[in-house]
DRENTI-998028 format. One record per residue (C-alpha): x, y, z; residue number from 1; residue in one letter; chain. Coordinates in pm, 1 decimal. Layout:
{{X; Y; Z}; NUM; 'a'; 'A'}
...
//
This chain:
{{-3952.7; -4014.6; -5566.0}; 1; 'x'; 'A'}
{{-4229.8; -3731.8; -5535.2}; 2; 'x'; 'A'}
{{-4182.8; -3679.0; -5930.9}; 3; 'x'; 'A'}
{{-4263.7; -4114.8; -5968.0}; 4; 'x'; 'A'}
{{-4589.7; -4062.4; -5764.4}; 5; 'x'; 'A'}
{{-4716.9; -3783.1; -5933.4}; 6; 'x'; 'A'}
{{-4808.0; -3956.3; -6230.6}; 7; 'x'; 'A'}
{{-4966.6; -4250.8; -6076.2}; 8; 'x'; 'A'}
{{-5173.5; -3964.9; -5822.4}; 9; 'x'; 'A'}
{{-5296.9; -3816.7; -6127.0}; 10; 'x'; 'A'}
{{-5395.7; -4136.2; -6294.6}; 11; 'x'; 'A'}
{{-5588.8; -4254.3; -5989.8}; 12; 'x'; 'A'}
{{-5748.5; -3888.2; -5893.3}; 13; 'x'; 'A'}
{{-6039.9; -3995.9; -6153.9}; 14; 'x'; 'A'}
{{-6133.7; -4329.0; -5991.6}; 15; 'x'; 'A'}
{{-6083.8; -4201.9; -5604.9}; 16; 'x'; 'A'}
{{-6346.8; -3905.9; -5708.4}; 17; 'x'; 'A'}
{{-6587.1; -4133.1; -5870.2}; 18; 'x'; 'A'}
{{-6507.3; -4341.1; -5515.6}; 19; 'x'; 'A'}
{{-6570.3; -4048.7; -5312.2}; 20; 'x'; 'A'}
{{-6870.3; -3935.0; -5491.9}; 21; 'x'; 'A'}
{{-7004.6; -4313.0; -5458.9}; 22; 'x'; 'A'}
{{-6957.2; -4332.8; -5113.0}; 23; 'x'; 'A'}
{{-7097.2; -3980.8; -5017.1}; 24; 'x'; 'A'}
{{-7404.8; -4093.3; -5216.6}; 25; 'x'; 'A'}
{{-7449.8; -4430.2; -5072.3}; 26; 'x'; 'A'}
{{-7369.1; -4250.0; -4674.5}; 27; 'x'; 'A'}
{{-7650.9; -4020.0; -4754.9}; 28; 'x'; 'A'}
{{-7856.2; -4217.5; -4925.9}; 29; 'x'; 'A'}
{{-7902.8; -4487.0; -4639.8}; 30; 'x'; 'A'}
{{-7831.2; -4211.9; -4367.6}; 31; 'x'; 'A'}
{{-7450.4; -4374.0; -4255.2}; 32; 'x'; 'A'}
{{-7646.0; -4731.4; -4302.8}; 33; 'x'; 'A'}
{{-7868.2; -4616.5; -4010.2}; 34; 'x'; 'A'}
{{-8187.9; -4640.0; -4137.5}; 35; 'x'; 'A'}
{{-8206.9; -4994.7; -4268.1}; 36; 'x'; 'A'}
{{-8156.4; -5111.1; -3920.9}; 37; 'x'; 'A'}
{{-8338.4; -4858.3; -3738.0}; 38; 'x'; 'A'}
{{-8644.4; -4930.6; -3945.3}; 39; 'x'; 'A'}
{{-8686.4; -5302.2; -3942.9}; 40; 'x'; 'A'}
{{-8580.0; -5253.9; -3484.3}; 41; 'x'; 'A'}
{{-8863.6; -4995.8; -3455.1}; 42; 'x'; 'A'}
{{-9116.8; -5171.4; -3619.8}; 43; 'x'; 'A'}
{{-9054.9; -5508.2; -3444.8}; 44; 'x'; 'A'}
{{-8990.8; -5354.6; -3068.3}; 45; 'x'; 'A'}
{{-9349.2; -5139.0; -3138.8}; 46; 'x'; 'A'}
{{-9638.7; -5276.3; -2929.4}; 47; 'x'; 'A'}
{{-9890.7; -5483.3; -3092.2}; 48; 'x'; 'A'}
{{-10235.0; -5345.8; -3227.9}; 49; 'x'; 'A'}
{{-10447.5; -5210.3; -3159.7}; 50; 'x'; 'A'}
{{-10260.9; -4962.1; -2892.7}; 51; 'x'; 'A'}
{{-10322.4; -4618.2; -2796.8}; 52; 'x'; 'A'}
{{-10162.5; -4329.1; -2985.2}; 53; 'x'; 'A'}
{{-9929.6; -4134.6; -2772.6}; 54; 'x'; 'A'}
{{-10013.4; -3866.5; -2501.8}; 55; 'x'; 'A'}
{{-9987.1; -3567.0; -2726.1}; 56; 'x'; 'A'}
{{-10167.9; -3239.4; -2715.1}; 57; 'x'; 'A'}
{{-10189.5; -3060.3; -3029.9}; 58; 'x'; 'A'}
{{-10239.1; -2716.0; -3165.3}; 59; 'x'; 'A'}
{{-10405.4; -2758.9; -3528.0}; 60; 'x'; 'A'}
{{-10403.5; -2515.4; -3833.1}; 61; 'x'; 'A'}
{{-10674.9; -2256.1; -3711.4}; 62; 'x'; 'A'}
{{-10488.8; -2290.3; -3340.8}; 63; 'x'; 'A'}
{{-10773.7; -2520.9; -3169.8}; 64; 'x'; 'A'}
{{-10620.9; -2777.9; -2897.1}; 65; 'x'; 'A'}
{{-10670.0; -3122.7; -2977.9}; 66; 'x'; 'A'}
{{-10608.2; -3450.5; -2769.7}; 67; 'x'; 'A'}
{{-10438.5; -3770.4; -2953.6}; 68; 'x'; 'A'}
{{-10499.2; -4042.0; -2731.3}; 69; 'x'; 'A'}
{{-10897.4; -3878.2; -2640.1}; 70; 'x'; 'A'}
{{-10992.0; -3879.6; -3042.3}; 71; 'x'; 'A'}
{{-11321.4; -4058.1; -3048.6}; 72; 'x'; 'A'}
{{-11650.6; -4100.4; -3288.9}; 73; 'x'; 'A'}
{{-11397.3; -4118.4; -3610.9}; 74; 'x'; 'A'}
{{-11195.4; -4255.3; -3782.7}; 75; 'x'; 'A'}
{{-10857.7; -4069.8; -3824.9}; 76; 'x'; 'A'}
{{-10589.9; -4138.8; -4089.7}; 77; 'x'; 'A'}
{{-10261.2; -4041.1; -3875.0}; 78; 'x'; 'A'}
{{-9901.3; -3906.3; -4122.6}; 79; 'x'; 'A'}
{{-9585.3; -3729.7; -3978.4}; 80; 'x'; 'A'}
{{-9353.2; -3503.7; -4152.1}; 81; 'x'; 'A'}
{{-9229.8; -3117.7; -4151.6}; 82; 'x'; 'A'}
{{-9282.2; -2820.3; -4410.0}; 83; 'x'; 'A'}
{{-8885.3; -2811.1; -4530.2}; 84; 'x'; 'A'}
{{-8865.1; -3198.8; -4563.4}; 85; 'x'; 'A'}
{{-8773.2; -3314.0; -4916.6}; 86; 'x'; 'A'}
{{-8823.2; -3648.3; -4943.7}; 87; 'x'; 'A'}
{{-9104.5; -3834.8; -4858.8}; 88; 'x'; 'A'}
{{-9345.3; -3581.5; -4727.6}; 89; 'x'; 'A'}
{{-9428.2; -3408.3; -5021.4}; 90; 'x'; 'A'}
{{-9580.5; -3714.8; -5164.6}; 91; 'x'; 'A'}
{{-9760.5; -3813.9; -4828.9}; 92; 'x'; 'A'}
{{-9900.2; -3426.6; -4853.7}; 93; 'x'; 'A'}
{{-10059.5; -3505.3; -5239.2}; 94; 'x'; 'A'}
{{-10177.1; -3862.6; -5172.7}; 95; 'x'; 'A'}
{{-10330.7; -3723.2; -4818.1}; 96; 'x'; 'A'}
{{-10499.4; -3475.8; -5096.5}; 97; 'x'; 'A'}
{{-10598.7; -3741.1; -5346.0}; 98; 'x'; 'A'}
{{-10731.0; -3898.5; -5107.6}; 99; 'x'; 'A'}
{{-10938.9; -3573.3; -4886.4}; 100; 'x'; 'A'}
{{-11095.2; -3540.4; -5255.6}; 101; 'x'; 'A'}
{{-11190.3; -3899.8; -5296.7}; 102; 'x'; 'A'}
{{-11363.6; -3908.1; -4934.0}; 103; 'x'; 'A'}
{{-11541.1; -3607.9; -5048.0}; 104; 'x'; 'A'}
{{-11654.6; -3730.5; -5373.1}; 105; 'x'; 'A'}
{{-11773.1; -4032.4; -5166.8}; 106; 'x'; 'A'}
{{-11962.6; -3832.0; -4905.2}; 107; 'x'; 'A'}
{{-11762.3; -4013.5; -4624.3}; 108; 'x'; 'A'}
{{-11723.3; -3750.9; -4371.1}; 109; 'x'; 'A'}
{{-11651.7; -3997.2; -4040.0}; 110; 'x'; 'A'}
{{-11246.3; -4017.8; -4170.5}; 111; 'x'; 'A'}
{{-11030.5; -3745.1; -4115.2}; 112; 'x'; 'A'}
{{-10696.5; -3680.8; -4217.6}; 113; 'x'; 'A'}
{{-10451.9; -3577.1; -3996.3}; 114; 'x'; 'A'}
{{-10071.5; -3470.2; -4033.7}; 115; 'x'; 'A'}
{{-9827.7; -3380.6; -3760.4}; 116; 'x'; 'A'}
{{-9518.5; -3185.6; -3781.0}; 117; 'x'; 'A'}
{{-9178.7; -3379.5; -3661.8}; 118; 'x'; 'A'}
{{-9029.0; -2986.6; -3636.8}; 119; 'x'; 'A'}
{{-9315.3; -2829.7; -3404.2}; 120; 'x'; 'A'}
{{-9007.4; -2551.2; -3347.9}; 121; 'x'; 'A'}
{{-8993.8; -2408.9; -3711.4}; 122; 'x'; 'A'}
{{-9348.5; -2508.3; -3815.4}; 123; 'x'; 'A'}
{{-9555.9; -2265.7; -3641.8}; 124; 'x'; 'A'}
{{-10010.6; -2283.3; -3609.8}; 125; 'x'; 'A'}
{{-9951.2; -1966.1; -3870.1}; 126; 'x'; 'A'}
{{-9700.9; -2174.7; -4152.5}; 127; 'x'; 'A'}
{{-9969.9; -2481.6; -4124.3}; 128; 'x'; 'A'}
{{-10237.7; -2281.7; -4206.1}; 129; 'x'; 'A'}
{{-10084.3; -2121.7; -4508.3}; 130; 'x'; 'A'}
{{-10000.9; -2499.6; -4621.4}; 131; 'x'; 'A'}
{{-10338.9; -2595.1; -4536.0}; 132; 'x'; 'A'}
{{-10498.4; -2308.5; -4760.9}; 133; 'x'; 'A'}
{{-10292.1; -2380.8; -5014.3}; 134; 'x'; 'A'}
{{-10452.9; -2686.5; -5029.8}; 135; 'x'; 'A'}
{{-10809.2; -2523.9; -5064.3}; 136; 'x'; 'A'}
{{-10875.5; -2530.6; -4642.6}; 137; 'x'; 'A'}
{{-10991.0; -2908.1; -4681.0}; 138; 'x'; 'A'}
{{-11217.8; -2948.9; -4394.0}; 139; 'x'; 'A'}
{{-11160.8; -3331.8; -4312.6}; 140; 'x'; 'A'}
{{-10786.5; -3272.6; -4301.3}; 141; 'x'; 'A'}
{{-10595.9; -3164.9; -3986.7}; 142; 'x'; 'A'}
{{-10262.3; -3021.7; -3993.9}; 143; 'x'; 'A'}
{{-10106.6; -2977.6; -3652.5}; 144; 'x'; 'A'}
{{-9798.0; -2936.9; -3418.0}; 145; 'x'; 'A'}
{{-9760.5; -3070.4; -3082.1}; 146; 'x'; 'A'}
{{-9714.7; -2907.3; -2797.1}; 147; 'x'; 'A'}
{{-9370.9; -3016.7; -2686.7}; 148; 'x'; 'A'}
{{-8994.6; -2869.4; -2559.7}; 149; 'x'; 'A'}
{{-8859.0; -3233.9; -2546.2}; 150; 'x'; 'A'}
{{-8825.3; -3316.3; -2875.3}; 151; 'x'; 'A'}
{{-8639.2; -3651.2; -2852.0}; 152; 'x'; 'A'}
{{-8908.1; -3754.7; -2567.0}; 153; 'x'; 'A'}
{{-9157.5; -3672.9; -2838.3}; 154; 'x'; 'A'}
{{-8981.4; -3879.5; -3107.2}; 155; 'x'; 'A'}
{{-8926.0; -4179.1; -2875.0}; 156; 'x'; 'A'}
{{-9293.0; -4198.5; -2837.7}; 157; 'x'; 'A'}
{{-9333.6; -4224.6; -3237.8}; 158; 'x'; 'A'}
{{-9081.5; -4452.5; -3227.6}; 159; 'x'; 'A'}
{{-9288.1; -4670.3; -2959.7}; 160; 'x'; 'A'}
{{-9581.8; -4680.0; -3151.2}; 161; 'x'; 'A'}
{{-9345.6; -4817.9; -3513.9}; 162; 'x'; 'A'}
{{-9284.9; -4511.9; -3655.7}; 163; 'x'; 'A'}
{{-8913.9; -4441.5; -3720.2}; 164; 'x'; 'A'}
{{-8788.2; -4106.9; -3637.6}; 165; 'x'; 'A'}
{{-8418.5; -3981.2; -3551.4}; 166; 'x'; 'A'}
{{-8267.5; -3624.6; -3719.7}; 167; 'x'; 'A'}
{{-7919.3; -3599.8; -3952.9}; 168; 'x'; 'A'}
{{-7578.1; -3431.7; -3843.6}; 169; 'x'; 'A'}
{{-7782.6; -3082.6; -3902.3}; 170; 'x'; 'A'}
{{-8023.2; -3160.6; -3681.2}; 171; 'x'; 'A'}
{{-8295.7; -3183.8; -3950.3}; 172; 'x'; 'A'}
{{-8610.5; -3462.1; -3905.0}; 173; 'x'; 'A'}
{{-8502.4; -3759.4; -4119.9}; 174; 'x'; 'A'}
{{-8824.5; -4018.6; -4091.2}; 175; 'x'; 'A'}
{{-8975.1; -4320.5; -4182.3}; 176; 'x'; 'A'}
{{-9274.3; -4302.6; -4422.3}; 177; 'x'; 'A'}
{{-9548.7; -4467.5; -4233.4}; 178; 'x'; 'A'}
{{-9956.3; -4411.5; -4183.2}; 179; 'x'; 'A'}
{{-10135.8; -4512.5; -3881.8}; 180; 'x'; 'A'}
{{-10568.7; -4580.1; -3899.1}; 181; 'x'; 'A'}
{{-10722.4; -4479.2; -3555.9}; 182; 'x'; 'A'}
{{-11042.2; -4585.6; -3461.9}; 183; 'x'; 'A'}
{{-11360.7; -4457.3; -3345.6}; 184; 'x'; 'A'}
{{-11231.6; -4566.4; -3008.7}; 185; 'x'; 'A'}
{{-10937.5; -4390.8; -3048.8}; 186; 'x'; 'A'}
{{-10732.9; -4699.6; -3064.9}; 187; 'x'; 'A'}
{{-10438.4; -4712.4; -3356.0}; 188; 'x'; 'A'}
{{-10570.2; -5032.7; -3570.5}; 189; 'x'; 'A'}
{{-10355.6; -5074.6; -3840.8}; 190; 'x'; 'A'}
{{-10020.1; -4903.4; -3965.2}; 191; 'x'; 'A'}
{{-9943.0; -4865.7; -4328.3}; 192; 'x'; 'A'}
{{-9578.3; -4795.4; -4534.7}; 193; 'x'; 'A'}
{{-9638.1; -4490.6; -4692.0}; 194; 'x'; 'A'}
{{-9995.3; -4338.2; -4753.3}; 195; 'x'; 'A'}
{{-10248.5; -4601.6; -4865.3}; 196; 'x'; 'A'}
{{-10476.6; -4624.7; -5181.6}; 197; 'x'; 'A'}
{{-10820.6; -4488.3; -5076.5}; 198; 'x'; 'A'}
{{-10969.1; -4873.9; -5142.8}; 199; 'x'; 'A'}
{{-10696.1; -5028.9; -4919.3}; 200; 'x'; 'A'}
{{-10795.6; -4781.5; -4651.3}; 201; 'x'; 'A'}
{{-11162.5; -4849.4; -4672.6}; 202; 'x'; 'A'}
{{-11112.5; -5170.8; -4647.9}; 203; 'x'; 'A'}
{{-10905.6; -5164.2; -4333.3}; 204; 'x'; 'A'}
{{-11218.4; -4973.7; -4189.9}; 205; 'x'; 'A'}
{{-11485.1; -5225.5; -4264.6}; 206; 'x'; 'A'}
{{-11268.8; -5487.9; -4096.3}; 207; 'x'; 'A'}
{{-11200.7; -5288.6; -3758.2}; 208; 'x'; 'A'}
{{-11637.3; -5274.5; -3802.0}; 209; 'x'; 'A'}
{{-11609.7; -5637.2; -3819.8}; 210; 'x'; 'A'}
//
């Protein structure tokens, strides 16, 4: 019996790797199937704009305290991520510079860019300012961490505001890829997938100026 199945094992070992390699691909790729669901529930379950940004006190780059919901007289361009992620926050980091270098070019200096780490743990005041210099020390752009020890309390309030957050089976950040435009008022006025073009951003401006 064991010498009839051995042949038929060995015949099938190519297709149940190719099957195993599928699978792992697809489980990773759409984190266990999580994240197609999780998205489209956070968005729709987030209050409706404008709202106020969450209650968090931040540390920036050079280790000054900032205020979220208390940001007033500009306009803030508002990104999430961590140092170690490998997905979509290296290419929020180069738009965010594309578009620091545009707004200078321009002469705007009322919008600020602004990034927060999801891993305030491992991304210390001194690792955002070596990311920040290595970026020339932009002066309209913000990288901070928040000062929290409740890190799922501080995701749950992302996730309150539309912005999907939740970490993998290693405990690493795994994110959705989302941009939120704060007004002079402080008030969260429009939220963007991904990083927006500098003319799409401008544009949400002059209509919050009405």
């Amino acid at each position: 019996m064991d010498r009839q199945l051995s042949p038929l094992i060995k015949a099938a070992l190519p297709s149940l790797v190719a099957l195993a390699l599928v699978w792992g691909l697809l489980n990773w790729w759409t984190l266990g199937f999580q994240a197609f669901t999780s998205y489209s529930h956070v968005r729709e379950s987030a209050a409706p704009l404008p709202q106020s940004p969450p209650r968090l006190t931040l540390i920036d780059q050079v280790g000054k305290p900032l205020q979220l919901d208390e940001l007033q007289g500009k306009y803030y361009l508002m990104t999430f991520g961590f140092l170690d992620c490998t997905g979509t926050c290296p290419v929020s980091m180069a738009a965010f510079n594309e578009i620091n270098g545009h707004l200078q070019s321009l002469g705007i200096d009322d919008l600020v860019l602004l990034t927060i780490t999801l891993d305030p743990a491992r991304d210390r005041q001194q690792h955002l300012h070596y990311v920040w210099q290595s970026f020339d020390s932009p002066a309209g752009w913000i990288l901070a961490r928040p000062q929290v020890q409740d890190i799922p309390a501080y995701w749950a309030k992302l996730r309150r505001m539309g912005m999907w957050v939740d970490q993998d089976k290693l405990g690493t950040p795994i994110h959705d890829d989302r941009s939120f435009l704060i007004n002079r008022a402080g008030m969260i006025v429009q939220s963007f997938a991904g990083v927006p073009p500098i003319e799409a951003l401008l544009e949400s401006i002059q209509r919050d100026q009405g």
